[in-house]
NUNU-38520 format. One line per 8 residues: number of its first residue (from 0); their letters; for each residue x, y, z of N, C-alpha, C. Coordinates in nm, 4 decimals. Last residue first. Layout:
N
NUM) a) X,Y,Z,X,Y,Z,X,Y,Z; ...
This chain:
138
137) xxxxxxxx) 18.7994,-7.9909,17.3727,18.7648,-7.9440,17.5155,18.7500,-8.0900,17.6341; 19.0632,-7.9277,17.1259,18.9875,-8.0551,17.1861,18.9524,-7.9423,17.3402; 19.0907,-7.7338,16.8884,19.1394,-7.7294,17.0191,19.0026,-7.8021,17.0960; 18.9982,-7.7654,16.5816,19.0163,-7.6683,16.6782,19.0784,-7.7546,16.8229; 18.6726,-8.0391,16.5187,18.8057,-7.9210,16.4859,18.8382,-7.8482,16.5774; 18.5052,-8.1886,16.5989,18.6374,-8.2396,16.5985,18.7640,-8.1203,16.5765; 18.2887,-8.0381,16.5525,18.3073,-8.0587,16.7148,18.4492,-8.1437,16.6706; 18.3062,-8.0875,16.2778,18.3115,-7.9410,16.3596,18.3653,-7.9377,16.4613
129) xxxxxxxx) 18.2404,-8.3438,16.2127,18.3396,-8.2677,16.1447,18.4131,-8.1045,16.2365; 17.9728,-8.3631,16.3302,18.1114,-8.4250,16.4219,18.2015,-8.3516,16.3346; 17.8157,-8.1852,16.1420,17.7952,-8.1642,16.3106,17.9453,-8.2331,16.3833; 17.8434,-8.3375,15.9307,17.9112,-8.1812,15.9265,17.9118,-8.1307,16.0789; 17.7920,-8.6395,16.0038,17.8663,-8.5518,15.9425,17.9577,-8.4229,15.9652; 17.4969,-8.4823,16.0316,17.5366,-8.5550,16.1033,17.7125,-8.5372,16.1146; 17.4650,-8.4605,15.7337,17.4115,-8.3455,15.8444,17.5303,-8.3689,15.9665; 17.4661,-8.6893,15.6525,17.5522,-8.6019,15.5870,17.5568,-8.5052,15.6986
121) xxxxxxxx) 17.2981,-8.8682,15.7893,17.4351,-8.8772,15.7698,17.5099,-8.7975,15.7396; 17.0337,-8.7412,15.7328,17.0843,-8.6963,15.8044,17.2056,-8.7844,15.8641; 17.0545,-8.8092,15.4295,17.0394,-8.6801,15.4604,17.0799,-8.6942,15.6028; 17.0207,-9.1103,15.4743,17.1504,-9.0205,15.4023,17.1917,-8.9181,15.4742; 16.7540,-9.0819,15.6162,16.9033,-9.1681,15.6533,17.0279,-9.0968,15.6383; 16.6043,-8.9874,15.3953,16.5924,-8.9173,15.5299,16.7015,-8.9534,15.5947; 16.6135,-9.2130,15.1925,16.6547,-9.0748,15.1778,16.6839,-8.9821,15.2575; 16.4951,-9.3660,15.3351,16.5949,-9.4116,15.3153,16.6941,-9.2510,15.2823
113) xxxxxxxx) 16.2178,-9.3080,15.3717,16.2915,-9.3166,15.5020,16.4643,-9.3249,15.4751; 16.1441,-9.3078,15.1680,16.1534,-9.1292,15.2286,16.2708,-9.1472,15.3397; 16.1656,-9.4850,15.0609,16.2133,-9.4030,14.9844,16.2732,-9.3079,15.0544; 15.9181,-9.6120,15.1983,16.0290,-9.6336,15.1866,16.1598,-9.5924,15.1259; 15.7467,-9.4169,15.1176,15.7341,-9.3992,15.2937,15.9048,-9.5090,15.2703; 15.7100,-9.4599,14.8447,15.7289,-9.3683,14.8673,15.8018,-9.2952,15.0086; 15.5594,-9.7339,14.9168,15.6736,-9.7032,14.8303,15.7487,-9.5803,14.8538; 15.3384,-9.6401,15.0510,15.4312,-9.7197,15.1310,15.5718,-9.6852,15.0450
105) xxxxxxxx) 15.1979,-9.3226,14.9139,15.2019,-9.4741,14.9205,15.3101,-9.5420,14.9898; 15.0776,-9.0800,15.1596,15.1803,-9.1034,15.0373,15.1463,-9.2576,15.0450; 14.8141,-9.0009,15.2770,14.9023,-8.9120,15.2129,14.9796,-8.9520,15.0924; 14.6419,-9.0794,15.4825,14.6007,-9.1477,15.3263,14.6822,-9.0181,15.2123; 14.7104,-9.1711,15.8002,14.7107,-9.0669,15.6688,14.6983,-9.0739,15.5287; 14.8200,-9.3525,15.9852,14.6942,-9.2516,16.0101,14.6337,-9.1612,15.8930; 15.0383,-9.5046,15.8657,14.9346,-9.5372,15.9707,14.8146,-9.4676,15.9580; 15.1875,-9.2729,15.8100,15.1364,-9.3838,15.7133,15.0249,-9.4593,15.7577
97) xxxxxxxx) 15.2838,-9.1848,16.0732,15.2365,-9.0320,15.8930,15.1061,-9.1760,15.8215; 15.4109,-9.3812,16.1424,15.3053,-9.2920,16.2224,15.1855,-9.2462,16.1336; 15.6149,-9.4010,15.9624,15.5353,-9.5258,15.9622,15.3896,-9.4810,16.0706; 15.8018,-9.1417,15.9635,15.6703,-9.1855,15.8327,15.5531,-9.3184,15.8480; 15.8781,-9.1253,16.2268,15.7633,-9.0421,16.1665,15.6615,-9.0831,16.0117; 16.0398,-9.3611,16.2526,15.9055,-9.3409,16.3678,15.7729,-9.2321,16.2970; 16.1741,-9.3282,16.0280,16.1131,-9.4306,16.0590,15.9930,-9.4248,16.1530; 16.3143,-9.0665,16.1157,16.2375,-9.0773,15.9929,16.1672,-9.1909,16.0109
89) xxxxxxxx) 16.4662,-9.2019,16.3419,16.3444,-9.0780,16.3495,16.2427,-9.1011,16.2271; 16.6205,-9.4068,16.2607,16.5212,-9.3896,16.3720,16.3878,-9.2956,16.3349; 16.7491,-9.2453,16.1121,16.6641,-9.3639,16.0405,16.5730,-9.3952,16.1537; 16.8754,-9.1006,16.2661,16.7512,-9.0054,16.1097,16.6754,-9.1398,16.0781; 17.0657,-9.2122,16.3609,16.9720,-9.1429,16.4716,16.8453,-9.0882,16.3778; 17.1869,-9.3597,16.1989,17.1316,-9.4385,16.2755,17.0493,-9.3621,16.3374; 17.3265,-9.1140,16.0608,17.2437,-9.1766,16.0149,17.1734,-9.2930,16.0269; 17.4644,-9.0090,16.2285,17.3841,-8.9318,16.2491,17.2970,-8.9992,16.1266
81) xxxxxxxx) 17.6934,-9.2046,16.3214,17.5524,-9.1755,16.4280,17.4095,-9.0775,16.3562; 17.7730,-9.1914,16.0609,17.7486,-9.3272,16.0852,17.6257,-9.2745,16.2066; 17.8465,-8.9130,16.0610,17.7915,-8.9375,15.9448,17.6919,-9.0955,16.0068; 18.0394,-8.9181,16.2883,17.8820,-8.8139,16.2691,17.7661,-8.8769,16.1655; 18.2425,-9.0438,16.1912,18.1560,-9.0904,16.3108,18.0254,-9.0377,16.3137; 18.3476,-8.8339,15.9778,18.2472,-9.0502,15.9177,18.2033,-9.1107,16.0584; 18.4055,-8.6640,16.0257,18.2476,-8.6862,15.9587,18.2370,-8.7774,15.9693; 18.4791,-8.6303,16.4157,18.4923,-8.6398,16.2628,18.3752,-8.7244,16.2091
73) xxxxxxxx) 18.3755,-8.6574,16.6791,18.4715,-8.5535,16.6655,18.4859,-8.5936,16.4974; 18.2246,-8.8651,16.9202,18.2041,-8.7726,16.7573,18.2356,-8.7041,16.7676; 18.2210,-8.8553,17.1594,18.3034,-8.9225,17.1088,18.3365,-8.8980,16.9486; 18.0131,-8.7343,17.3244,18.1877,-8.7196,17.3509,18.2764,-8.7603,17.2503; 17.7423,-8.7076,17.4133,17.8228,-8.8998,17.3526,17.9860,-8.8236,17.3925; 17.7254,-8.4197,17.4371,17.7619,-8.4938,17.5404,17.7940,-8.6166,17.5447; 17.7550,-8.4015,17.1230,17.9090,-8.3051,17.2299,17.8648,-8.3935,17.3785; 17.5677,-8.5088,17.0278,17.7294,-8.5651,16.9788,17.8334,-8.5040,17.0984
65) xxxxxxxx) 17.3769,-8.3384,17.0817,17.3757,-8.5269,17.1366,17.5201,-8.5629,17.0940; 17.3903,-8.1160,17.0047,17.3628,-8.1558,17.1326,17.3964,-8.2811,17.1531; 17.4127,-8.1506,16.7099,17.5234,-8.1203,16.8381,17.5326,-8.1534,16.9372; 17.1530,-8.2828,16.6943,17.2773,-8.3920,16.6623,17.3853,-8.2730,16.7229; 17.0039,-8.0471,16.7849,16.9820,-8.1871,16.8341,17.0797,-8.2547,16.7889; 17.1106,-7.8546,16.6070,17.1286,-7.8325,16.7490,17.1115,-7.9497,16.7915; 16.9846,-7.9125,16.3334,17.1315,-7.9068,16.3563,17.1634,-7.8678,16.5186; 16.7035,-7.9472,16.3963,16.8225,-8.0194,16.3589,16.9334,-8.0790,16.3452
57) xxxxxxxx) 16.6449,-7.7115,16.4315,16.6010,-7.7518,16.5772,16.6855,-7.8787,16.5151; 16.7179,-7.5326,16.2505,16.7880,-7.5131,16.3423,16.7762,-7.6720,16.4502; 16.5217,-7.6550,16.0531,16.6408,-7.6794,16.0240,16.7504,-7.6360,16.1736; 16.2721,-7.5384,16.2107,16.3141,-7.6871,16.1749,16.3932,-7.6735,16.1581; 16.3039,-7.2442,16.1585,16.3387,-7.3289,16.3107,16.3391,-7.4417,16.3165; 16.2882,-7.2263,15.9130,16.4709,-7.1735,15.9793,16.4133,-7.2604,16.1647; 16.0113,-7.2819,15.8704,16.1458,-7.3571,15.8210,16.3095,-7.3847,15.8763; 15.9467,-7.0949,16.0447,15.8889,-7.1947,16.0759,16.0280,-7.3233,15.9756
49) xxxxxxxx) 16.0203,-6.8723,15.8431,16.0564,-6.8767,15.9644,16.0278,-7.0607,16.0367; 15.9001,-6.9899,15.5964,16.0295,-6.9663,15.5972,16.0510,-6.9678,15.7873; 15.6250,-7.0790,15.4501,15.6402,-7.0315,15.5878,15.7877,-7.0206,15.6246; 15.6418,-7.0867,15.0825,15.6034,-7.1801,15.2557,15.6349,-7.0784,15.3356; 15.3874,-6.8889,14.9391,15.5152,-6.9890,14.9815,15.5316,-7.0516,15.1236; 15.2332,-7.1987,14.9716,15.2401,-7.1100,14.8827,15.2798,-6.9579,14.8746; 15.1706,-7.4661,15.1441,15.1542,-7.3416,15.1423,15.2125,-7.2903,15.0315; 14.9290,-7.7220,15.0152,15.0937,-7.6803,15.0451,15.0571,-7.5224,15.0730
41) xxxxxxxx) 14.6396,-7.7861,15.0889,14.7573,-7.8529,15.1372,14.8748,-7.8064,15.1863; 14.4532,-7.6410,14.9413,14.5186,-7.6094,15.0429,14.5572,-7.6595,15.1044; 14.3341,-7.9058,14.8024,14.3144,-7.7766,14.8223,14.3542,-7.7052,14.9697; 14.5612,-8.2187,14.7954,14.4250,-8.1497,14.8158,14.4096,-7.9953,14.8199; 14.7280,-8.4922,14.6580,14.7122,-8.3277,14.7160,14.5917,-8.2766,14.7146; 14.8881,-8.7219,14.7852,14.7805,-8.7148,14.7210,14.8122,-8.5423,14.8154; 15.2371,-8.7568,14.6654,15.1855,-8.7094,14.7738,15.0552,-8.7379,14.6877; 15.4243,-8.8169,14.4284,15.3761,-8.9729,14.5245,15.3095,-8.8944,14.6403
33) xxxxxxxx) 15.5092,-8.6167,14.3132,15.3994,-8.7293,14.2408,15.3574,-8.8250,14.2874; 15.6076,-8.5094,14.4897,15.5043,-8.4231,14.4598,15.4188,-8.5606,14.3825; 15.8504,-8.6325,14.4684,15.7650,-8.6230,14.5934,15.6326,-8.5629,14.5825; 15.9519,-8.6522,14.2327,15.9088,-8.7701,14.2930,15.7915,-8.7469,14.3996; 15.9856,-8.3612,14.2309,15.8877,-8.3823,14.1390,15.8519,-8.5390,14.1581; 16.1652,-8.3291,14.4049,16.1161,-8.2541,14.4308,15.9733,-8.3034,14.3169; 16.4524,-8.4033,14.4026,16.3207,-8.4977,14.4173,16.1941,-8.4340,14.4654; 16.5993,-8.1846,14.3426,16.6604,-8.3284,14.3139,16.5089,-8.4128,14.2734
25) xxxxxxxx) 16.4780,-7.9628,14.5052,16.5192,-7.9386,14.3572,16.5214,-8.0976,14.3024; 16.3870,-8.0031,14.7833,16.3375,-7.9202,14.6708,16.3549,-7.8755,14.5343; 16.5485,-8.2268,14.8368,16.3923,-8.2484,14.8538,16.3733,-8.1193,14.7658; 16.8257,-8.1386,14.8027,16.7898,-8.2629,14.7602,16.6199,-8.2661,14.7778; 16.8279,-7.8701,14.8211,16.8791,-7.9281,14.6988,16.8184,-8.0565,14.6848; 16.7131,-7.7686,15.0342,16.6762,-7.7138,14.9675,16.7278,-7.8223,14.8287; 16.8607,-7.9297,15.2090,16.7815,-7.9839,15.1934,16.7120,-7.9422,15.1065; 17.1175,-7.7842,15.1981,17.1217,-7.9745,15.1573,16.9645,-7.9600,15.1314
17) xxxxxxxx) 17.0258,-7.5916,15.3319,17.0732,-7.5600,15.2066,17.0596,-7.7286,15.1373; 16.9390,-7.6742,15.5829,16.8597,-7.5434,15.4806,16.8771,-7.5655,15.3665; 17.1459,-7.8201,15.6862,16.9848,-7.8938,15.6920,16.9134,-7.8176,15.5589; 17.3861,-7.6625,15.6573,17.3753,-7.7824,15.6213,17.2087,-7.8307,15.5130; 17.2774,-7.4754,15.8923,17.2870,-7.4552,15.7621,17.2879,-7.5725,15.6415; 17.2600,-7.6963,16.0931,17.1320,-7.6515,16.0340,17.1415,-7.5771,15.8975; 17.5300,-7.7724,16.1057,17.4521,-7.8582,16.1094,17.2939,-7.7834,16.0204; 17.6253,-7.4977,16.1851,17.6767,-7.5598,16.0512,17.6094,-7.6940,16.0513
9) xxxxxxxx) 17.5336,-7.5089,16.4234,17.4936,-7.3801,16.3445,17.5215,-7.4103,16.2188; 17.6378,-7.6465,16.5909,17.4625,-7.6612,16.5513,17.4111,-7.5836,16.4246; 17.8615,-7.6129,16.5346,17.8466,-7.7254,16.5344,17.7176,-7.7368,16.4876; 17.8632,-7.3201,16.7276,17.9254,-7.3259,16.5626,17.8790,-7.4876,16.5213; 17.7553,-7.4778,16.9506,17.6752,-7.3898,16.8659,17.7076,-7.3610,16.7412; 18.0103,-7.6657,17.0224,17.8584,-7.6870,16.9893,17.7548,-7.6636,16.9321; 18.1992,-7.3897,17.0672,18.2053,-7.5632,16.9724,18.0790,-7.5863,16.9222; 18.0946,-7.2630,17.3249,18.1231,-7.2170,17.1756,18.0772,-7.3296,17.0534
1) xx) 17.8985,-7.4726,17.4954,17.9661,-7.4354,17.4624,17.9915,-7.3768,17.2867; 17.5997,-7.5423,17.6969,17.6401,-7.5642,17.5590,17.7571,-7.4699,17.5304
């Protein structure tokens, strides 16, 4: 993994922290809470931060990773387009799993999430090719 990549992963996950702090913890933060069923000791209180910084890392390193060896994502609107075919995937595999087995959220909600999850990691996505495009081509 080269310089590039890591500044790439590294502004990918910041991205993940901060975007996500805005849009799931401030934006829709009261949708999501009203479409979860909650139980006693569900959420943590506060959450687990480290465990957070390594989701958001493990994020923004996986769409570097995968954009610097594709080769071809070097600007946002390629990043943006892969990196919101690669979230709809994912998000898709995880909420229809989540939904399957879990008497958590309603379908409505699992469609929402997935769509929202898309964006989000378009934008991410995005900021990952935006990067690996800048500077002095390798």
């Amino acid at each position: 993994m080269n310089t590039k990549t890591i500044l790439a992963g590294l502004a990918g996950s910041f991205f993940a922290f901060f975007g996500g702090w805005l849009i799931y913890g401030m934006l829709l933060m009261d949708y999501f809470q009203a479409n979860t069923t909650v139980y006693e000791g569900l959420m943590k209180d506060p959450p687990d931060m480290l465990f957070l910084a390594v989701s958001n890392l493990a994020w923004g390193f996986l769409f570097a990773y995968l954009f610097q060896k594709i080769g071809t994502i070097k600007s946002f609107g390629a990043g943006f387009t892969n990196g919101l075919v690669l979230s709809f995937i994912i998000t898709l595999m995880f909420d229809t799993s989540m939904y399957a087995f879990f008497n958590l959220n309603p379908l409505s909600f699992i469609v929402v999430d997935i769509g929202v999850g898309s964006v989000f990691g378009g934008v991410l996505g995005g900021v990952v090719g935006f990067v690996l495009g800048t500077g002095k081509q390798q």
